[in-house]
C-alpha positions as CSV (number, residue, x, y, z in Angstrom):
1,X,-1.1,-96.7,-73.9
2,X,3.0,-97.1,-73.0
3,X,3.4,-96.3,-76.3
4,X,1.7,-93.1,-76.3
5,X,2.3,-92.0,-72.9
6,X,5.4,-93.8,-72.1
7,X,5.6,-96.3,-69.0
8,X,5.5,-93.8,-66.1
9,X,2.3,-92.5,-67.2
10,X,0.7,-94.7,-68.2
11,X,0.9,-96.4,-65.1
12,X,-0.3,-93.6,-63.4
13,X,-3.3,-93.1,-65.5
14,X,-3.9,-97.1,-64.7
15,X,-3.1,-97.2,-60.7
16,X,-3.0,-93.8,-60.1
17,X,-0.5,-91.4,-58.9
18,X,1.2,-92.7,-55.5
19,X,3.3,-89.5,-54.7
20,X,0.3,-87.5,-55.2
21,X,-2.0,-89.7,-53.0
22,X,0.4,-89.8,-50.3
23,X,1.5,-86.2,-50.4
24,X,-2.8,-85.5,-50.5
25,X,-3.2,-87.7,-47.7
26,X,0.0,-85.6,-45.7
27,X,-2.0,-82.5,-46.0
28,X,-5.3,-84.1,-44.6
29,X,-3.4,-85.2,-42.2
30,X,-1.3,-81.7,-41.3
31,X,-5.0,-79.9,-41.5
32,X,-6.2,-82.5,-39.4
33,X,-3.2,-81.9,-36.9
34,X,-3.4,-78.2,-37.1
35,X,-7.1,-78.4,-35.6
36,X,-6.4,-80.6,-33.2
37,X,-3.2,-78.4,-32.4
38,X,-5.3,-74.7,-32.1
39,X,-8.2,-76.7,-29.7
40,X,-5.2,-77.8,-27.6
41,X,-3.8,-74.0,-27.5
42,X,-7.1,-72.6,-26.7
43,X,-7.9,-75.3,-24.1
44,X,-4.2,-74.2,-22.5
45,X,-5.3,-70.6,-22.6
46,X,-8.2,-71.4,-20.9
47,X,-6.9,-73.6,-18.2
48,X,-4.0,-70.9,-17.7
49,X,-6.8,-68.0,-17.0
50,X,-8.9,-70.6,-14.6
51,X,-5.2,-71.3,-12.8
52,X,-4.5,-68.1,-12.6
53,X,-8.2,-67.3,-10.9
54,X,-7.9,-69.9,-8.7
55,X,-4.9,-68.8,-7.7
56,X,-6.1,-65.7,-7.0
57,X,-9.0,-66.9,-5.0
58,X,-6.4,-69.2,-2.8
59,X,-4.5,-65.9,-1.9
60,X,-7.8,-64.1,-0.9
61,X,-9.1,-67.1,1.1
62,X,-5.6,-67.1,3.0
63,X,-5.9,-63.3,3.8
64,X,-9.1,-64.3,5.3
65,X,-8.3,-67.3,7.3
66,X,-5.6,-65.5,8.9
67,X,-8.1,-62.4,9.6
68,X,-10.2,-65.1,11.2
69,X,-7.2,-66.8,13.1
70,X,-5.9,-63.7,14.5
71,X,-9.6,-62.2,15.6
72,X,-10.4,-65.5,17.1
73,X,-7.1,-65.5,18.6
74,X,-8.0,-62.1,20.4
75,X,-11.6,-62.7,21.2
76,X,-9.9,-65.9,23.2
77,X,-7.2,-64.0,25.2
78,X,-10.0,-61.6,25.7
79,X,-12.6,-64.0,27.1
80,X,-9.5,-65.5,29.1
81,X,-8.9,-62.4,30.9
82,X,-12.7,-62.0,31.8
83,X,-12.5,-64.8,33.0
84,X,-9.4,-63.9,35.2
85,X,-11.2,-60.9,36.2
86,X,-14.5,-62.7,37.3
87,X,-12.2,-65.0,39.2
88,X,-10.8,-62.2,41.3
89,X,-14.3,-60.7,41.8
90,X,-15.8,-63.6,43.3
């Protein structure tokens, strides 16, 4: 077999080709990577859009809490002053 196909293939032929083994198994592996790499991407997009959302929402409930604050505010100076008044009445 050396003598027909020299030494370097003919142990190729017998144990295989390591170079192209390991450069096969590199691809599997970069394949295997580039999946794993586009799930990560699309699970940051979607985490990004749910931030942002939630963001959102936070701003809107603080528009609202300080609606609340400042009405309840008023309706309390207001039922302070009835009181006031009701004082002076009686």
């Amino acid at each position: 077999m050396i003598a027909d196909k020299g030494l370097d293939k003919a142990i190729k032929e017998v144990w295989g080709d390591l170079n192209a083994q390991l450069e096969e198994e590199r691809e599997d592996s970069i394949l295997a990577l580039r999946a794993v790499i586009g799930r990560s991407n699309r699970s940051l997009i979607a985490l990004k859009k749910e931030l942002d959302s939630l963001s959102s929402d936070n701003v809107k409930l603080r528009q609202r809490v300080y609606t609340l604050e400042s009405k309840l505010s008023g309706l309390i100076e207001k039922l302070s002053e009835n009181k006031k008044i009701k004082k002076l009445i009686e």
